[in-house]
Structure formats: structure tokens, C-alpha cells
C-alpha positions as semicolon CSV with decimal commas, in nm:
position;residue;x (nm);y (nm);z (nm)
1;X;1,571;0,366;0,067
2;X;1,287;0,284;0,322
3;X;0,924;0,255;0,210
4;X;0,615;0,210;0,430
5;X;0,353;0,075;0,219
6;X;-0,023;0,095;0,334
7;X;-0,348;-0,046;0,175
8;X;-0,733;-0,029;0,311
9;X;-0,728;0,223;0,567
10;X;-1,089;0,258;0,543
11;X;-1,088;0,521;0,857
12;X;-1,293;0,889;0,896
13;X;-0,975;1,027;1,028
14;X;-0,603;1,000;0,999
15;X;-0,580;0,962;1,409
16;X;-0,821;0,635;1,369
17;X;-0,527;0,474;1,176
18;X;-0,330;0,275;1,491
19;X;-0,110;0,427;1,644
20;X;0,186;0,157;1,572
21;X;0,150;0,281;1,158
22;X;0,164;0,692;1,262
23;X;0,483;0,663;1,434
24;X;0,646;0,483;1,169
25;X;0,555;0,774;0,882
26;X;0,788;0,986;0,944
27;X;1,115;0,713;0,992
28;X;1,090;0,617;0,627
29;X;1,168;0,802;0,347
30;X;0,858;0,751;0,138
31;X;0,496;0,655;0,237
32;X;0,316;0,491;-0,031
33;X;-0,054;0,445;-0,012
34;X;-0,264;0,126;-0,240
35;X;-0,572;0,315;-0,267
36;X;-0,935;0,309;0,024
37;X;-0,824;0,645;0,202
38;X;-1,178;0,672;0,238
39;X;-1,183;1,030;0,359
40;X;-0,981;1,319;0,157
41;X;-0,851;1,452;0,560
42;X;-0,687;1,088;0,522
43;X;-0,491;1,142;0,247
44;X;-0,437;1,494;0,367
45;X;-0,304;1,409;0,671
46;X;-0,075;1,116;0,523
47;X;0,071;1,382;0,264
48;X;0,144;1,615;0,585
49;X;0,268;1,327;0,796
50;X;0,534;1,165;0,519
51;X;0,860;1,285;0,388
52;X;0,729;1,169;0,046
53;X;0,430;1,018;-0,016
54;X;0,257;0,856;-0,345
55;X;-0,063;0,680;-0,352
56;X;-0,358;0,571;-0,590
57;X;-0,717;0,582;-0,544
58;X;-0,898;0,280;-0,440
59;X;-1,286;0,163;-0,543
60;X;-1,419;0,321;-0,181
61;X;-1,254;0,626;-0,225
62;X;-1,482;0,958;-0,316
63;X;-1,460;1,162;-0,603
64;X;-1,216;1,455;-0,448
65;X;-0,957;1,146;-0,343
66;X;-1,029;1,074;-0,733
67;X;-0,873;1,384;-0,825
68;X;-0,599;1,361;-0,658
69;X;-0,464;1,083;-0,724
70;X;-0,451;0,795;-1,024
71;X;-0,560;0,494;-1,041
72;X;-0,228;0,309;-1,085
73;X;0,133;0,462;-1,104
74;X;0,495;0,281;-1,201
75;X;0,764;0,463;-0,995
76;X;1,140;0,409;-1,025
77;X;1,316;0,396;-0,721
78;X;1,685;0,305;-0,644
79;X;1,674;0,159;-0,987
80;X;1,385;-0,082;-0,925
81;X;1,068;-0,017;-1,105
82;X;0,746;-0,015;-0,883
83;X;0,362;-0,089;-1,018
84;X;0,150;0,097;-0,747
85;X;-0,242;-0,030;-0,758
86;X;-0,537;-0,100;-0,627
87;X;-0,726;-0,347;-0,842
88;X;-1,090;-0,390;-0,773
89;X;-1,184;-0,574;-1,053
90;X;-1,471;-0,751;-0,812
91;X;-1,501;-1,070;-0,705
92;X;-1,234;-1,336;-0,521
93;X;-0,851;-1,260;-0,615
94;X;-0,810;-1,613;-0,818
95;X;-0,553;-1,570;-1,067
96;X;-0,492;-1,201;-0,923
97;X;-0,121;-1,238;-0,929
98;X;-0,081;-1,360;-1,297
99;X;-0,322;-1,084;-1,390
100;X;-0,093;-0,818;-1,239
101;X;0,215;-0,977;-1,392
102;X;0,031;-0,963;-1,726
103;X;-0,042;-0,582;-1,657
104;X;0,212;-0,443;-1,542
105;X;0,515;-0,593;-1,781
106;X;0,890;-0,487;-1,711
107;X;0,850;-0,403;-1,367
108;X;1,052;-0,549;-1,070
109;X;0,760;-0,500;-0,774
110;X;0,394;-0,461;-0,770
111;X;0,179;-0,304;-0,463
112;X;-0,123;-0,371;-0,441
113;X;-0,436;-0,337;-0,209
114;X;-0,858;-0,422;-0,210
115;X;-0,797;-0,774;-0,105
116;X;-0,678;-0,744;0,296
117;X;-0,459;-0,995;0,270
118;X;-0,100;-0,950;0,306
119;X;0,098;-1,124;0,079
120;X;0,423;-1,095;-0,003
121;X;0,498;-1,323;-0,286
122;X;0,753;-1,386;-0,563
123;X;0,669;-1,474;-0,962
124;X;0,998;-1,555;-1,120
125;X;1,142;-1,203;-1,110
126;X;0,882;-0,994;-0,976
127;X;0,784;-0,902;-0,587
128;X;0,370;-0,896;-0,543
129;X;0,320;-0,750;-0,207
130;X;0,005;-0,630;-0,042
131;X;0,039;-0,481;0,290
132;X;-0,312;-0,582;0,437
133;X;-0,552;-0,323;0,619
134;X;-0,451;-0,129;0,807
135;X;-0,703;-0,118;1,048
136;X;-0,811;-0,378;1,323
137;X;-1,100;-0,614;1,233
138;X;-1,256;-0,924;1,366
139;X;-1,086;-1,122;1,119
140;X;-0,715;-0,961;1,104
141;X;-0,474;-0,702;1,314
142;X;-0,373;-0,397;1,119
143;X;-0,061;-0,429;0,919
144;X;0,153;-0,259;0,646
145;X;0,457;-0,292;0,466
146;X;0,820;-0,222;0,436
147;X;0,989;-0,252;0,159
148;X;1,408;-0,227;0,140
149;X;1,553;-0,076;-0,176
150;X;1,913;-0,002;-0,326
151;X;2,091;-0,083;-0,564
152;X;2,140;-0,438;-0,499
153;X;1,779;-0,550;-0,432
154;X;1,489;-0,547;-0,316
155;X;1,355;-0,677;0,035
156;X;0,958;-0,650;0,149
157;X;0,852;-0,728;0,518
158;X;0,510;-0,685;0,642
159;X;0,442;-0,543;0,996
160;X;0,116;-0,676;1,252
161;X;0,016;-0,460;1,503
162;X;-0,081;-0,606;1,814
163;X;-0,450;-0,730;1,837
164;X;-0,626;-0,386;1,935
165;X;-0,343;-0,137;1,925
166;X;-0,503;0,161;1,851
């Protein structure tokens, strides 16, 4: 199974998301989104774009992406179970990781957004990946995820667009 994992979009419109991310919706089987749609026509469009998609809410997101979506989800997938979450709880990520680990007990990956920063990590048996934004900034190209699954394992890559790819 291929998964295309996206954090931060923080765009108006689901065309303002580069180009580079858009085509690669619809190659993977599942879209999954770390929360900071921004916009409800964001997660919209996403959900019309993908073959599957899941997501979670983020701490920019308004109340009618609220409703749609919780604030952290454990999916199983190919036998691998999946912590799905954007955790704003304020402030610099130190100690982030071994907070997650602590929260999220039993599982064998955990995405997560709200810091920009990819990272794709390992403690002892657990994946912590965070795509990155996925938008350009002054300080970091776009980027998201992909993340291999089946039976056997479980293999994360993250993707940079090109500086300005729109």
C-alpha cells in the first residue's frame, strides 16, 4: 500500500498547494492529511482528489474543518497500526517524540504535523514521521511524505519540491 502523507498546508485553495503534491494524489492509494487545512474547500478538494483519504484537524483549522474531522485517529493498515495527529501543545517540540511515544502506546508509526519540520525518525520500534509543509516558505521548500506498507514493513520517504514549484 502507498500513502502520501501531508501536514501544514496552510493555503485558501486546494490549487495553491504546488503543483508537484496534486499530481501525486491520485497515484497512491490513500492520502492522509496531519491537520492546518486551513480552508474547509481544502479538505474538500483533497477528499475529491484522493482514492482514500483520512485526516485530523490541526490548531489553525476553523470550526467546520472541526467537524469533520478528529483530532487524532489510529488506523490499521496492512497490519501496521498508524497514530495520525497534529499536536499543538504550544511552544518548541523538545521532548515531542517521547511525548508521542508515551501517547500513543502499541502503535508501529506516528504522523504528525504543527512543527514544519520533516522528520522521519525511529524510537526503538516505532516510525515518527512528519512530512513538513507543504507549501513554499522563506525558510523551507514544500514537502510531504510517502510511506510504504505490507506485510513485511514499513518504509517512510519524504519528498522536496523544487524551490518555487508552484
Amino acid at each position: 500500500m502507498k500513502v502520501l502523507v501531508l501536514s501544514d498546508t496552510h493555503v485558501r485553495r486546494l490549487e495553491d498547494i504546488p503543483a508537484g503534491i496534486l499530481k501525486a494524489v491520485p497515484q497512491v492509494d490513500l492520502v492522509v492529511h496531519c491537520g492546518d487545512f486551513v480552508r474547509p474547500e481544502v479538505l474538500e478538494g483533497l477528499r475529491r482528489l484522493a482514492r482514500r483519504f483520512v485526516g485530523v484537524y490541526g490548531n489553525t483549522d476553523p470550526r467546520e474543518v472541526r467537524q469533520e474531522l478528529p483530532a487524532q485517529q489510529v488506523l490499521e493498515l496492512d497490519g501496521k497500526k498508524l497514530a495520525i495527529t497534529h499536536p499543538a501543545y504550544g511552544g518548541p517540540p523538545f521532548g515531542l517524540e517521547e511525548e508521542l511515544v508515551q501517547e500513543f502506546p502499541g502503535v508501529d508509526g506516528i504522523i504528525f504535523g504543527h512543527t514544519h519540520e520533516p522528520q522521519k525518525a525511529w524510537q526503538g520500534q516505532v516510525l515518527l514521521f512528519n512530512p513538513g509543509q507543504a507549501y513554499n516558505s522563506f525558510h523551507a521548500p514544500a514537502s510531504y511524505g510517502l510511506l510504504s506498507l505490507d506485510s513485511g514493513g514499513l518504509e517512510a520517504e519524504i519528498v522536496f519540491l523544487g524551490e518555487g514549484e508552484k
